[in-house]
DRENDODREN-251221 format. One record per residue (C-alpha): x, y negated, z negated. Coordinates in steps of 0.2 Angstrom, whole numbers, padded with zeros to 4 digits, always signed. Each point is the difference from the previous one (the first is absolute). Layout:
N
XYZ...
END
This chain:
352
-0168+0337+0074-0016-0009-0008-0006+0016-0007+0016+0003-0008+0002-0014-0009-0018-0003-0004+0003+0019-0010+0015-0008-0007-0008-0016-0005-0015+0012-0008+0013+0009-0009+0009-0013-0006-0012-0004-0013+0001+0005-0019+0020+0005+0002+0004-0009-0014+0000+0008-0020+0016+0010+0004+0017+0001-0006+0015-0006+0012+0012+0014+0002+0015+0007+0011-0010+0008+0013+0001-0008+0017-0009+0007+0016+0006-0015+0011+0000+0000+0016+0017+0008+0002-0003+0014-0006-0005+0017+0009-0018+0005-0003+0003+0015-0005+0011-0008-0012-0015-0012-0004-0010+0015-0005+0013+0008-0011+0005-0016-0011-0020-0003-0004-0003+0019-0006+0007+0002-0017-0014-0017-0002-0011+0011+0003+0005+0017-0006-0012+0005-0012+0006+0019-0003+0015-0006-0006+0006+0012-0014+0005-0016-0012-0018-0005-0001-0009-0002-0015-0019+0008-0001-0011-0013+0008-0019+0001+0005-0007-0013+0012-0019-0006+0001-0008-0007+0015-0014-0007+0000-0007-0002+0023-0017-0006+0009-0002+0008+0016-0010-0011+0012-0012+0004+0016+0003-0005+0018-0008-0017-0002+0012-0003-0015-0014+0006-0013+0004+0010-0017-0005+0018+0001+0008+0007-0015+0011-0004-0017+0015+0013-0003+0015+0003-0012+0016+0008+0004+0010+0008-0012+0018+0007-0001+0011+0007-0014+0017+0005+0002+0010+0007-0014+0016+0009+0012+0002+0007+0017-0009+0015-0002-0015-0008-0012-0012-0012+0007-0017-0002+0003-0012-0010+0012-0018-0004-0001-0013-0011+0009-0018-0004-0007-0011-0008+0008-0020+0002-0005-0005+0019-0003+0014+0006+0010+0017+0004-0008+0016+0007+0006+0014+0006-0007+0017+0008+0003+0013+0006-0013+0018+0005+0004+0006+0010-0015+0018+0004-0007-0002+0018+0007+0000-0006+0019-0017+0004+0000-0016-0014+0006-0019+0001-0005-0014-0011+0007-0018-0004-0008-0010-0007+0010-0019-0005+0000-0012-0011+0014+0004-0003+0017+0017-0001+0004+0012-0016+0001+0001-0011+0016+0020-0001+0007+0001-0017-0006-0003+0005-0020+0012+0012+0002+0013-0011+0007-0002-0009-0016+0013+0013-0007+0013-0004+0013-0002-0019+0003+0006-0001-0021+0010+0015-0003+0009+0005+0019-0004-0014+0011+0016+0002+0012+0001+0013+0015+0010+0016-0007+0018+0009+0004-0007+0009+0013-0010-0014+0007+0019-0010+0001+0011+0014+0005+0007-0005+0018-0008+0015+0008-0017-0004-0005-0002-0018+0005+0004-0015+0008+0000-0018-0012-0005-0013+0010+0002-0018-0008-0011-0013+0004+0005-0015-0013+0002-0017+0004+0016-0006+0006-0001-0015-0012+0010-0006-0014-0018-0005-0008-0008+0019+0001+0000+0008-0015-0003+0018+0006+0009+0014+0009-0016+0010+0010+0006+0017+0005-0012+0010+0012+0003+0021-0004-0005+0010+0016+0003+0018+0003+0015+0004+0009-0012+0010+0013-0004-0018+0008+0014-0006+0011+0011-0015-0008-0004-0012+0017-0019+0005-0004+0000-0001-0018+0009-0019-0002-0012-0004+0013-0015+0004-0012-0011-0015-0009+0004-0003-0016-0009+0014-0013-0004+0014+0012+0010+0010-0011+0005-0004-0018+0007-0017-0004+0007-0004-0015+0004-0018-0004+0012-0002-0015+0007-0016-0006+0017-0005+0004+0006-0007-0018-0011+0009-0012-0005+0021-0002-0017-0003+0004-0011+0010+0014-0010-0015+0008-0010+0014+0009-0002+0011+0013-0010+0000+0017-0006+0013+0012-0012+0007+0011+0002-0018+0007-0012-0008-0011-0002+0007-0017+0010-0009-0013+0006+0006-0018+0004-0016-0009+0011-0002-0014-0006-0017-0014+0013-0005-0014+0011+0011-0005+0006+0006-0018+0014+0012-0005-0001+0015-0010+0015+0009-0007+0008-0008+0014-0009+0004+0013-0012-0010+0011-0018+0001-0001-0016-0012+0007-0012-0006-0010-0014+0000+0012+0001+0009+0016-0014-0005+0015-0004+0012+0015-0004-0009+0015-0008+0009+0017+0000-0014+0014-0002-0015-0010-0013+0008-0013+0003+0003-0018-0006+0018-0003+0009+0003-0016+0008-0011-0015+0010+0008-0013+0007-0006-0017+0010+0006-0012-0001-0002-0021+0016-0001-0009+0011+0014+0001+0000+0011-0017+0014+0010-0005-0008+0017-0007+0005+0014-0010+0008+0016+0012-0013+0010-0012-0013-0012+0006-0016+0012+0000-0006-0008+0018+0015+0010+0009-0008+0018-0010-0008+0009+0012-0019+0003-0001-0005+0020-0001-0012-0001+0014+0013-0007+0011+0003+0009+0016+0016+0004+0004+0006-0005+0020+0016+0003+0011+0008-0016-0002+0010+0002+0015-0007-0008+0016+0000+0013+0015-0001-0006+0017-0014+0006+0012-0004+0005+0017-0011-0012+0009-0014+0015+0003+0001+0004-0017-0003-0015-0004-0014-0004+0010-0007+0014-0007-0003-0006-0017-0008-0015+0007-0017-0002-0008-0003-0020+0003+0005-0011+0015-0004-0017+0002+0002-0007+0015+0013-0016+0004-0010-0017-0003+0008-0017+0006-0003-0016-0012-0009-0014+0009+0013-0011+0002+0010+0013+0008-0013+0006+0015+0014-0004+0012+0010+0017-0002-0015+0011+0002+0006-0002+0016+0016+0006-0003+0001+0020+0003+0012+0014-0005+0003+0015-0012+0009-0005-0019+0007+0012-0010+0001+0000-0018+0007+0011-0015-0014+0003-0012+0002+0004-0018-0014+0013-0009-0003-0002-0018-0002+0015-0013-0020-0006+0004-0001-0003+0018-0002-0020+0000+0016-0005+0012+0013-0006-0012+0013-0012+0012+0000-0001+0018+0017-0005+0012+0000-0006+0018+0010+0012+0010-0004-0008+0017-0013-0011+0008-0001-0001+0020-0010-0017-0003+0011-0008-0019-0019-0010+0000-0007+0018-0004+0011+0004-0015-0012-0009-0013-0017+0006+0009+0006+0017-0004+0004+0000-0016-0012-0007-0005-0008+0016+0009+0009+0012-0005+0001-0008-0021-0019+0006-0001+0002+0016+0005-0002+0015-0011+0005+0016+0000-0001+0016-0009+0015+0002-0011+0016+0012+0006+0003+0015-0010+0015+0009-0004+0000+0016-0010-0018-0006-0008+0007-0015-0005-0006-0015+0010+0016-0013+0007+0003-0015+0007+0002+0001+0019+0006-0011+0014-0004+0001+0018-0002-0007+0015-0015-0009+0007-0003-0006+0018-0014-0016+0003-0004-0002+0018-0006-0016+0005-0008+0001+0018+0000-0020+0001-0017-0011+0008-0003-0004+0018
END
């Protein structure tokens, strides 16, 4: 119970700057129900939007809590169909443009982008689990909030229906995706997985109605590795020459397909091996195999990475934090290269 409410109290700070409104995710409400009175907050393909273009200006920072690189991420929307994403960060630049046609185009230059950039995009613009991650027969929510009148947050754990319900309400908070929403106001607080990697969400604005953070922290057992911070939203013109596409774009297969293991494996052209922070020696003593679903980008860096199941819940961070480092050559379709999910399997043979 300390660690929960030590999160809470953590995520309790810069809730303030938001307008009061008739959503309520109280405690007497299912949390599936939870989850569907927050999304329109945070529905940002909704049709009734006006063209918008974010700017985010983030400091990624070393183990020891060092900066090791300035970066800005961009995004312009101007319908459904129409948006654009781009992260810059010294020499390298990428780029992604989703055009009216149904078709997407990437630019890219310099090394690829590590996980954490990249879930930049979804900690502003999609920050809650999907459809499919809620359906019934996917998973199981497990809550976790406080059963106090003072709590301000409703935590909900998403785990994979393949893990048995006495098993998964028995898991430590964050082994799979925990999303912590205020109970009185539309706002994300953040969300919590691989049992100790934290995406925190700081004082929160609205834009066309929807809920947005101003600055956004990613914390990896207790260590800041990445601050974000967003300028003022601008309202831009759907003509706006940012969303024409470049004619040296390549054209992709926007459609993620999922792949074998093997074939996976086989594209593998950088491991790093599972490394344990110093004030966590104790679980390399811990053994087991973990399982994870691994997302391969137009370029090979490893663009998201989700816990499927960890024989040891202690070994979910050591290997993602593996497994995020990893690159691979990228999956082709037809000539065109696509973004690819699979599986990856970390063994951990524990110390005497």
């Amino acid at each position: 119970m300390f660690r929960i409410t030590s999160l809470l109290a953590l995520l309790s700070l810069g809730i303030r700057c938001f307008a009061q409104s008739t959503y309520d995710a109280g405690p007497s409400k299912d949390p599936r129900a939870v989850f569907a009175a927050i999304a329109p907050y945070y529905d940002f393909m909704d049709a009734n939007l006006k063209p918008w273009h974010l700017k985010v200006n983030y400091q990624l920072k070393d183990e020891n809590g060092n900066p090791s690189g300035k970066g800005v991420f961009e995004y312009w929307w101007a319908s459904q169909k129409v948006f654009r994403s781009t992260w810059t960060r010294g020499n390298a630049t990428h780029s992604e443009w989703h055009t009216a046609d149904g078709k997407t185009f990437t630019q890219a230059k310099g090394e690829p982008l590590s996980v954490y950039e990249y879930w930049l995009r979804s900690a502003f613009v999609s920050p809650l689990p999907t459809a499919a991650d809620l359906d019934p027969a996917n998973s199981i929510l497990v809550d976790h909030s406080v059963a106090s009148s003072n709590a301000h947050a409703r935590c909900l754990m998403v785990v994979p229906s393949e893990i048995k319900e006495h098993d998964a309400r028995a898991l430590p908070f964050g082994t799979y995706p925990e999303y912590c929403v205020n109970k009185a106001r539309p706002i994300l607080l953040g969300y919590y997985f691989f049992g100790s990697f934290l995406i925190k969400c700081v004082e929160f604005t609205e834009m066309q109605g929807k809920s947005m953070p101003r600055q956004v922290f990613m914390i990896e057992h207790g260590h800041g590795i990445l601050e974000a911070t967003i300028e003022p939203v601008e309202m831009i013109n759907p003509t706006d020459p940012a969303l024409a596409t470049p004619s040296d774009a390549t054209a992709i297969n926007a459609d993620k397909t999922q792949i074998s293991r093997d074939a996976g494996s086989a594209l593998v052209v950088k491991r790093v091996a599972p490394t344990f922070a110093a004030d966590s020696a104790k679980i390399a003593h811990d053994q087991g195999k973990v399982v994870l679903r691994a997302t391969i980008g137009t370029d090979g860096g490893v663009q998201d990475v989700r816990l499927v199941s960890a024989q040891a819940p202690s070994l979910a961070l050591p290997a993602f934090l593996s497994v995020s480092n990893w690159k691979f050559k990228p999956y082709r379709v037809d000539g065109l290269p696509i973004t690819a999910e699979t599986t990856v399997e970390v063994d951990f043979p524990g110390k005497e």
